[in-house]
C-alpha positions in Angstrom: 0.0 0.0 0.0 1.0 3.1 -0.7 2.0 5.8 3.2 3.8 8.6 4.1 6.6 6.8 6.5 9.4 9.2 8.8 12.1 7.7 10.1 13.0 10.7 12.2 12.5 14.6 11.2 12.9 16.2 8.0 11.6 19.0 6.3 8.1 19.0 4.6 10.2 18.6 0.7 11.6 15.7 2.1 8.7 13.5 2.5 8.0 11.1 -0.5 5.1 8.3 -0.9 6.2 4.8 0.3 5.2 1.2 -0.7 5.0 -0.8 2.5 3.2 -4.4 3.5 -0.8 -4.1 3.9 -0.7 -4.5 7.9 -2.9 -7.7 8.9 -5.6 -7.4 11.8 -4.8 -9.1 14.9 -7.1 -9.3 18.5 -8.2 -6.0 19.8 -7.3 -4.2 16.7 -9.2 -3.6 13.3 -7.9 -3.1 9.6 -9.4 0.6 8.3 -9.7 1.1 4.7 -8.3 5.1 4.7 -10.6 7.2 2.8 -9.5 10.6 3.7 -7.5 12.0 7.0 -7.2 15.4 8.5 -4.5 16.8 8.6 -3.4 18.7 12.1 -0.5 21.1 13.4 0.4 18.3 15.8 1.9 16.0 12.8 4.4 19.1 11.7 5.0 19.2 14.9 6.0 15.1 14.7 8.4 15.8 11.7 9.8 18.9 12.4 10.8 18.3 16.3 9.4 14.9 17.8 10.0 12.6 15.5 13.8 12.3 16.4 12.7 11.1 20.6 12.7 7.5 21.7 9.0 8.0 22.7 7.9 7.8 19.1 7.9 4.5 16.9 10.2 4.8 14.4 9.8 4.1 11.3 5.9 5.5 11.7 3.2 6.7 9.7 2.0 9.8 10.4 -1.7 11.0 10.7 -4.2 11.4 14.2 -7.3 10.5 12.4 -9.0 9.6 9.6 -12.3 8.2 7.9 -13.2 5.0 6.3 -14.6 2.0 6.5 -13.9 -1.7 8.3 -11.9 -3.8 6.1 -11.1 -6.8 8.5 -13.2 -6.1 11.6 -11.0 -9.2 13.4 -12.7 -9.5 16.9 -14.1 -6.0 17.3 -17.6 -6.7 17.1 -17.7 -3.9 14.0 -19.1 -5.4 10.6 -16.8 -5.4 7.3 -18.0 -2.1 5.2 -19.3 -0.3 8.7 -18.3 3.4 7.8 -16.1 4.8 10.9 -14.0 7.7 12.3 -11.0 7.2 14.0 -8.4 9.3 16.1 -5.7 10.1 18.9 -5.0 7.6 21.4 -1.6 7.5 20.2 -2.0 7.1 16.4 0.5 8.5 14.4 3.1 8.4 17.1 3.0 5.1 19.7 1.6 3.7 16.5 1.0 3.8 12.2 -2.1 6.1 11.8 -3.7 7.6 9.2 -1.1 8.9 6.2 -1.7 5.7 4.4 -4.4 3.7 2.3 -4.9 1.3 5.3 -4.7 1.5 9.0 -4.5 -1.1 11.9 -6.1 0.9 15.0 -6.9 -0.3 17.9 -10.7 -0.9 18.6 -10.6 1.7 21.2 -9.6 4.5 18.7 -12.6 3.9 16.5 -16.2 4.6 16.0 -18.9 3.9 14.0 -20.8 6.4 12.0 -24.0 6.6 10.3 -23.8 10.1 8.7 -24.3 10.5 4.6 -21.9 13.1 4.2 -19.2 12.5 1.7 -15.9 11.2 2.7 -14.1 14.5 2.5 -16.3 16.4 4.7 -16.8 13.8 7.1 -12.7 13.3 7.5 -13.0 17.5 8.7 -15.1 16.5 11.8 -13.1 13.6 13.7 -10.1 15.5 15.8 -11.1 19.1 15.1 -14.8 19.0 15.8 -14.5 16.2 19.0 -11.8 19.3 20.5 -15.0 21.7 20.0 -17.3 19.9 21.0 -15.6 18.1 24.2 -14.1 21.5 25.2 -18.0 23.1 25.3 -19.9 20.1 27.0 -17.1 18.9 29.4 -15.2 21.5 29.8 -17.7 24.4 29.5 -21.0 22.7 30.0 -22.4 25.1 27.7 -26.1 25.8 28.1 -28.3 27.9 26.4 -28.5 30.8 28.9 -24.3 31.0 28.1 -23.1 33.9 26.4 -19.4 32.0 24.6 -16.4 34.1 23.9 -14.0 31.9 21.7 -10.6 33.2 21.5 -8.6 32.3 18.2 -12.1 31.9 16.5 -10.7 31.5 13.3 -8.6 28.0 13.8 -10.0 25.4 12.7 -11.5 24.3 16.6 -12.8 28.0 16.7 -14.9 27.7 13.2 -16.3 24.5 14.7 -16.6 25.2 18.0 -19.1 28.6 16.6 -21.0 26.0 14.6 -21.3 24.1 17.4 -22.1 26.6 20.4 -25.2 28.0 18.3 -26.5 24.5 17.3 -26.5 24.3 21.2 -28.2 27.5 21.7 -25.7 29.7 23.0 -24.9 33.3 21.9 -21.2 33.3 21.2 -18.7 36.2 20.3 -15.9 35.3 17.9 -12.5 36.9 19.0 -10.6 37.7 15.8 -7.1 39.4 15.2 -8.2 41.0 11.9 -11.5 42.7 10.9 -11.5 41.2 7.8 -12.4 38.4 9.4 -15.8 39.0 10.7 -17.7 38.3 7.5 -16.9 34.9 7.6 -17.3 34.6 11.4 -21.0 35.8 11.1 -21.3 33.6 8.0 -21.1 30.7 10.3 -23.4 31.8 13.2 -21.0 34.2 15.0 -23.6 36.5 16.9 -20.9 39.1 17.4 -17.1 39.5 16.6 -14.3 41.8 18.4 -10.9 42.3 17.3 -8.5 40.3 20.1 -5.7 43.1 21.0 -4.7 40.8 24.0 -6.6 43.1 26.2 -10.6 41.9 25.9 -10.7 42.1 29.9 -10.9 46.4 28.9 -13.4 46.0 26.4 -17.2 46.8 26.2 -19.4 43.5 25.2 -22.7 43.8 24.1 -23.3 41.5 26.9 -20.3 40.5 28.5 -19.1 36.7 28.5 -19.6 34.2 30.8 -17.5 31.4 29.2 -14.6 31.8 27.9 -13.2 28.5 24.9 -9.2 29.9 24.9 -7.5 27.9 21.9 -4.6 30.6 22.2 -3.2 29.3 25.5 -1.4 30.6 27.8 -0.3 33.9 26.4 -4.0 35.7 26.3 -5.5 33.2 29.4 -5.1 35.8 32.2 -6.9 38.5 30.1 -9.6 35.6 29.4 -9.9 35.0 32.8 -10.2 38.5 33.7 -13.0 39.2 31.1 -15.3 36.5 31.5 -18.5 38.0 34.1 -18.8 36.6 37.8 -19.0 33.3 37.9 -17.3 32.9 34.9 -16.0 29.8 33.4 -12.3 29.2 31.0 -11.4 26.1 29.0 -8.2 26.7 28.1 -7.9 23.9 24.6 -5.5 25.5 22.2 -1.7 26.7 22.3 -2.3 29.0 19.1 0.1 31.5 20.5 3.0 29.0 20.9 3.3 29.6 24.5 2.6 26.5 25.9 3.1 27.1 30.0 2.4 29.6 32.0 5.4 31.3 34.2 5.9 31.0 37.6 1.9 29.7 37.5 0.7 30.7 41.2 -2.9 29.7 41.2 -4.1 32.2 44.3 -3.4 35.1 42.2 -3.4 34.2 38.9 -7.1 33.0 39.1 -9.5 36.0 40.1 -12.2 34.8 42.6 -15.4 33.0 41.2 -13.9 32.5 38.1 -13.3 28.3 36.7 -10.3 27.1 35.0 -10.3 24.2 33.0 -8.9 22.9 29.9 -9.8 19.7 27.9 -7.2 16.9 26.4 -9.0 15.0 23.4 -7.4 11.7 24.3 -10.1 10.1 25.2 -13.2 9.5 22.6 -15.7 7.5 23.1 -18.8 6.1 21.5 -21.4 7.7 23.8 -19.6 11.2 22.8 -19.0 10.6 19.3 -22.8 9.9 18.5 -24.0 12.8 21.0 -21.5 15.2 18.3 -23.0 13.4 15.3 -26.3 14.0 16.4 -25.8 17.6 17.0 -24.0 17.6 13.1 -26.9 16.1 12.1 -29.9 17.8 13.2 -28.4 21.2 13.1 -27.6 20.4 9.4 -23.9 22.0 10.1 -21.8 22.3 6.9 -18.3 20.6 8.4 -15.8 23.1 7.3 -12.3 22.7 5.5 -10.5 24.6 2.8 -7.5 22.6 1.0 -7.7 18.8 -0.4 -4.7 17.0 -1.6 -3.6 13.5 -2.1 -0.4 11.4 -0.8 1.4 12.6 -4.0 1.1 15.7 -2.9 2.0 15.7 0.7 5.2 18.3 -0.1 3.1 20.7 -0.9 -0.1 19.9 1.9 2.6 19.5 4.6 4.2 22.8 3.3 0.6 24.7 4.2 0.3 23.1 7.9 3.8 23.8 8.5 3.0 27.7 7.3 -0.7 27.5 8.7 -1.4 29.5 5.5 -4.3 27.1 4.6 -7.1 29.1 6.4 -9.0 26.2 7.1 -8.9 22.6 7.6 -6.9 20.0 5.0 -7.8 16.9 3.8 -5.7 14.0 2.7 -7.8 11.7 -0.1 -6.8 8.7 -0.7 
């Protein structure tokens, strides 16, 4: 079959298309036939800086999820043809995921789905629209009284996350660096957009937040949890701004009184959660959103964009 393999990093002109063995099912474990895969900042990450570290299975194939359907089901209980999602719980780096035409996952890692959508759309929702959707429910529990400030609204979690938040009834302000962003924000359900100058805790809100999703991190998330209203409520997600700790983190301080912090890890999918998102897809008749689609011959040129995050959207390996 044809994959994407590293051996350790390398720049994005140095990946090439690979013919290696068909893996063969085994106990606990099912054989995917790949129909398209997401493509995420994580897995530049991989093979420009972490794919040279003992942690990561060497040689590996790339990729944190992907779409397709069940072509061995082994002992899993799923039927041969069943159309399923897969992602995270170590794919692509403890073991092969998704930059090939098949993939061996473990039963754990994947979920059946019984949505129509095409296989392109469907491979935008697994990783990006599970972060949304877990960050609002777990670590939000967004309601329809909420009023949802997403910072970095234009990433590919923030676009979802807004698609999301109104299907669930909340208002929700999109926090953009650039004005000329707004049109699209409100074209996918924003109810009001504000331009993020890394001060929002000084600015007037039509009605001020009281849930804040931060997908920046920790450079903006003491100004997010100074804006939010009293109680307010901050899922830190995201690490947009490429700060990824917080200095000399003193919690007492840091954290004004009767405001939450919490953050959510997508590790951990499961089932229940996957058809509770679907559902919400589904009825709200949301439009999965992605902007670039390329095949494994041109992973030079995909992996380029994600390295650049000049895409502006989502991008899709088809296989």
């Amino acid at each position: 079959m044809k994959a994407i393999v590293l051996n350790g990093c390398c720049k994005a002109e140095d990946l090439h298309v690979s013919e290696i063995p068909i893996p063969q099912a085994r106990p606990g474990w099912v054989l995917v036939k790949v129909h398209a895969a997401g493509l995420n900042h994580s897995e530049a990450i991989l093979r420009m800086i972490e794919a040279d570290y003992d942690y990561i299975q060497k040689p590996i194939v790339p990729g944190i999820e992907c779409v397709g359907e069940i072509a061995d089901a082994s002992d899993s209980g799923f039927t041969n043809g069943d159309r399923v999602i897969a992602l995270m719980g170590g794919m692509g780096r403890s073991f092969n995921g998704s930059y090939a035409e098949y993939a061996l996952l473990p039963v754990r890692n994947v979920f059946k789905v019984n949505s129509g959508l095409d296989w392109v759309s469907l491979a935008a929702i697994p990783e990006t629209y599970y972060t949304a959707f877990g960050s609002l429910t777990e670590g939000l529990m967004l309601g329809t009284e909420d009023t949802l400030l997403i910072r970095g609204a234009t990433s590919t979690v923030g676009q979802a996350a807004i698609q999301l938040a109104k299907a669930m009834g909340a208002k929700v302000i999109a926090a953009c660096r650039r004005e000329s962003s707004f049109a699209q924000m409100y074209q996918i359900w924003a109810d009001h957009c504000v331009i993020d100058d890394e001060n929002l805790a000084a600015q007037n809100f039509p009605q001020r937040p009281n849930k804040v999703l931060e997908l920046v991190g920790p450079k903006t998330l003491h100004d997010s949890l100074c804006t939010v209203s009293r109680p307010g409520y901050v899922c830190n997600t995201g690490i947009l701004g490429n700060q990824f700790t917080v200095p000399q983190f003193d919690p007492i301080k840091y954290i004004p009184n009767n405001v939450f912090l919490t953050g959510f890890f997508s590790n951990y999918p499961t089932q229940q959660v996957i058809d509770s998102m679907m559902g919400i897809i589904e009825r709200a008749n949301i439009r999965p959103l992605y902007r670039k689609v390329f095949t494994l011959d041109d992973i030079v040129e995909a992996h380029t964009l994600l390295e650049r995050g000049g895409a502006g959207g989502k991008i899709i390996l088809k296989l």
